[in-house]
C-alpha positions as CSV (number, residue, x, y, z in Angstrom):
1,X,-32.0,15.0,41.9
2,X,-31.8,11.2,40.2
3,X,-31.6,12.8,37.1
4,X,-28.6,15.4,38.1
5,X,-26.6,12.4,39.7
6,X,-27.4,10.3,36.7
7,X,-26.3,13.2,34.0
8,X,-22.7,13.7,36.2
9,X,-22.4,9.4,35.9
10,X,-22.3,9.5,32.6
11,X,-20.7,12.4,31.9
12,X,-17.8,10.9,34.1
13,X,-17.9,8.2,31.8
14,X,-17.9,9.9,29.1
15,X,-14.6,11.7,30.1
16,X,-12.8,9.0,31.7
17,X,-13.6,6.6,28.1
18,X,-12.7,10.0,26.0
19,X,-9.1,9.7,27.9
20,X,-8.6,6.5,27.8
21,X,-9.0,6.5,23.9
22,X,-6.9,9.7,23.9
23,X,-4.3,8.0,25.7
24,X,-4.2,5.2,22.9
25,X,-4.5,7.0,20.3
26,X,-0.7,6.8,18.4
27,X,0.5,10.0,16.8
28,X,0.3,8.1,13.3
29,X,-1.7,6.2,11.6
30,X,0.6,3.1,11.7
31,X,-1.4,-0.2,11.7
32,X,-1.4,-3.7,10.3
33,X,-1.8,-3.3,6.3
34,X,-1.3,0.5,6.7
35,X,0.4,1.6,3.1
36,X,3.1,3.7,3.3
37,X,5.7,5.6,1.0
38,X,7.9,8.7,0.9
39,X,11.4,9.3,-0.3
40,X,14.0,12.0,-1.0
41,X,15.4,14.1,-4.0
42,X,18.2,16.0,-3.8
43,X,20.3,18.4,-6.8
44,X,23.8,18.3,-6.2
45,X,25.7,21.3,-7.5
46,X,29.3,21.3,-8.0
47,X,31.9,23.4,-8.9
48,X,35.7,22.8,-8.8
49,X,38.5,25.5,-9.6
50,X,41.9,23.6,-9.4
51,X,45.5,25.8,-9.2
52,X,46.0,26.6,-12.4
53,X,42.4,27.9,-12.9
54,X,40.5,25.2,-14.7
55,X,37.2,24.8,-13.8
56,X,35.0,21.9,-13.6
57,X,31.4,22.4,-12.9
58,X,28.1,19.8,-13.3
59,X,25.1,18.5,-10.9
60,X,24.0,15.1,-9.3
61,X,20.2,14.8,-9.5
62,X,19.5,11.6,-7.1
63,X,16.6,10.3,-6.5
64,X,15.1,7.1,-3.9
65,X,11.2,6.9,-4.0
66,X,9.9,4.1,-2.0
67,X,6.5,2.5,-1.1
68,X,5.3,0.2,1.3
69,X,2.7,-2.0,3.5
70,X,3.0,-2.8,7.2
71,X,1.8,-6.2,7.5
72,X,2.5,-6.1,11.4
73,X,1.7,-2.6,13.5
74,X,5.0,-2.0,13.6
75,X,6.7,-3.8,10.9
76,X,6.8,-2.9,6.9
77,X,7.9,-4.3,3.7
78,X,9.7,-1.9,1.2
79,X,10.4,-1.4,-2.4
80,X,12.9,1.5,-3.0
81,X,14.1,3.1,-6.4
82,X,17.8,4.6,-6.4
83,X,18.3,6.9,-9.3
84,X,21.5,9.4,-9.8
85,X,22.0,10.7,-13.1
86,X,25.1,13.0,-13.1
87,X,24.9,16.3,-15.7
88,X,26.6,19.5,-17.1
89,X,30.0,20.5,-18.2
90,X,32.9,17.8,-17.6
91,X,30.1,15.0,-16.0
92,X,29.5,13.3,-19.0
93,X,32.2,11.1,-17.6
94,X,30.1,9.9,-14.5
95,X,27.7,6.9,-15.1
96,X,24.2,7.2,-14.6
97,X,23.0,4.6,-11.7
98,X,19.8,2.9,-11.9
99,X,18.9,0.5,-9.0
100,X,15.7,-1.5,-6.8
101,X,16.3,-2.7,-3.7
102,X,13.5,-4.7,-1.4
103,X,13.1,-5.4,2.4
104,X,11.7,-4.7,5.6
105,X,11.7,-1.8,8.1
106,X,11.2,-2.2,11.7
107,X,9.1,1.0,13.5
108,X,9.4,1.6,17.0
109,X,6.7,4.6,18.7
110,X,9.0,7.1,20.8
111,X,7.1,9.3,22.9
112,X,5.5,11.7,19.9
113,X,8.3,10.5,17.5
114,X,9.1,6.7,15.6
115,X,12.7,5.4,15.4
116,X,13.2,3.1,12.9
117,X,15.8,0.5,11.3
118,X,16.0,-1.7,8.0
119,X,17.8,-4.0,6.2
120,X,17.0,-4.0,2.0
121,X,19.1,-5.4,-0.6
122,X,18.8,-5.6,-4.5
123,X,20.7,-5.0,-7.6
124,X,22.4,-1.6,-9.5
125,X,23.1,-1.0,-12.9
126,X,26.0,1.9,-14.2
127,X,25.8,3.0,-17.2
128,X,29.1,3.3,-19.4
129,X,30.8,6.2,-19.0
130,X,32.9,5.8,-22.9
131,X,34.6,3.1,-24.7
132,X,37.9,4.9,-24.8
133,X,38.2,6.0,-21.2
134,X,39.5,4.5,-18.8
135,X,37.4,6.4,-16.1
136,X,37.1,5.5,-12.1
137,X,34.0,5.5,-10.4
138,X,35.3,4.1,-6.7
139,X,37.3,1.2,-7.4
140,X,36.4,0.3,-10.9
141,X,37.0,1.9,-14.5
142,X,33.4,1.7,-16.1
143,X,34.4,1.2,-19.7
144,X,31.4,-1.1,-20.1
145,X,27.6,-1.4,-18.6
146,X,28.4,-2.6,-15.3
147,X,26.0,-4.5,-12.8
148,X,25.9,-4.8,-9.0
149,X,24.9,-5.8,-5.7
150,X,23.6,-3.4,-2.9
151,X,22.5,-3.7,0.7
152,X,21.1,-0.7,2.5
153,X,20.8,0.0,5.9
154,X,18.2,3.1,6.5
155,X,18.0,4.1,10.6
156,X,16.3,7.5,11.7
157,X,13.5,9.3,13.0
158,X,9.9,10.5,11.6
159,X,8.7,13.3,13.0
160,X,4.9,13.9,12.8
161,X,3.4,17.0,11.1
162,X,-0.1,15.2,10.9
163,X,-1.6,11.8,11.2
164,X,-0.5,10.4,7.7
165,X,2.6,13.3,7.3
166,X,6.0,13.0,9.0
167,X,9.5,14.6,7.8
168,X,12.0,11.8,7.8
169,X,15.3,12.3,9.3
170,X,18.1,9.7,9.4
171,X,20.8,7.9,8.3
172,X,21.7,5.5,4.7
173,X,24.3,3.6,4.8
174,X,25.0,0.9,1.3
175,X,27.3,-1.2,0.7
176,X,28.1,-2.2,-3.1
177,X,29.8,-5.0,-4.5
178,X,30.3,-4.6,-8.5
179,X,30.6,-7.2,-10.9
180,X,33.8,-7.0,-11.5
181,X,35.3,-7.7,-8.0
182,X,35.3,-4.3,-6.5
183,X,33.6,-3.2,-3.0
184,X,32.7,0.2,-1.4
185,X,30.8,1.5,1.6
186,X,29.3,4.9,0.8
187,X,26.4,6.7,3.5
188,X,24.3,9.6,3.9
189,X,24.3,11.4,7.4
190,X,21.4,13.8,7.8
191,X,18.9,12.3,5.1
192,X,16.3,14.6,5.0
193,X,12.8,12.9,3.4
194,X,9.1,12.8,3.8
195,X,7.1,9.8,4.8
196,X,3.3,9.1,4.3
197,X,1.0,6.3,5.5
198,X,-2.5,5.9,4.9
């Protein structure tokens, strides 16, 4: 009879410890020095018929790999790559955009899910889209290897598939400031990515 009481003891022990560490365990592996990365690509294909039946047709390969360490449980430093080279028929008058940005993201645990908000800034380069054209990309005619200023501001949601595998969905906004003088806000609603930690 000792024995049986002493067999359900533990085996109440056993359960109620086995909970307990279910109950912390985080959907993620998210910890302090964690590594972490992810990103999005996206083809852009466009095609334009104006009234008088000229068409203009290309794509817009972009491009933000990123990569990271958590160097609190819930708070990560970033280095992201911004790539968009423009290509096909009539786009050889778009400049290819080449920029790194760096800063921190902040995670927050949501039931199953992790919000999360950033701030990152860093520097672009355009490319020069032809010496004699005088060409607009936003506010400024690129007639000339142009440099910039950016600061991003990523917000959204990971959604587990696995301890070290979520799909990323969110928000990107950036704001630019060129060289020359000339300022623009551009974002991206409904950023679909991937994000990994291990």
């Amino acid at each position: 009879m000792k024995y049986v009481i002493t067999l359900c003891v533990l085996f109440a022990t056993l359960t109620a410890a086995g909970a307990a560490t279910a109950q912390m365990r985080t959907p993620m592996d998210l910890g302090q020095w964690s590594k972490t990365g992810g990103g999005g690509v996206t083809l852009d294909g466009i095609s334009y018929t104006d009234e008088d039946g000229h068409k203009v047709s290309g794509k817009i390969l972009r491009a933000d790999p990123w990569a990271g360490l958590f160097v609190l449980p819930s708070l990560a430093i970033v280095g992201n790559l911004h790539v968009q080279s423009p290509f096909g028929d009539h786009f050889v008058d778009r400049p290819d955009v080449l920029g790194f940005t760096a800063g921190v993201r902040y995670y927050k645990q949501l039931y199953h899910f992790y919000g999360y908000v950033g701030l990152q800034l860093g520097g672009l380069i355009f490319s020069r889209t032809g010496d004699d054209q005088n060409l607009k990309i936003h506010a400024e005619g690129l007639n000339q290897d142009s440099k910039g200023f950016m600061a991003t501001f990523p917000l959204g949601v990971l959604f587990p598939l696995s301890r070290n595998l979520a799909v990323e969905l969110g928000i990107r906004a950036h704001s630019i400031w060129l060289s020359g003088g000339a300022h623009w806000v551009e974002y991206s609603v409904g950023y679909l990515g991937v994000f990994l930690c291990f």
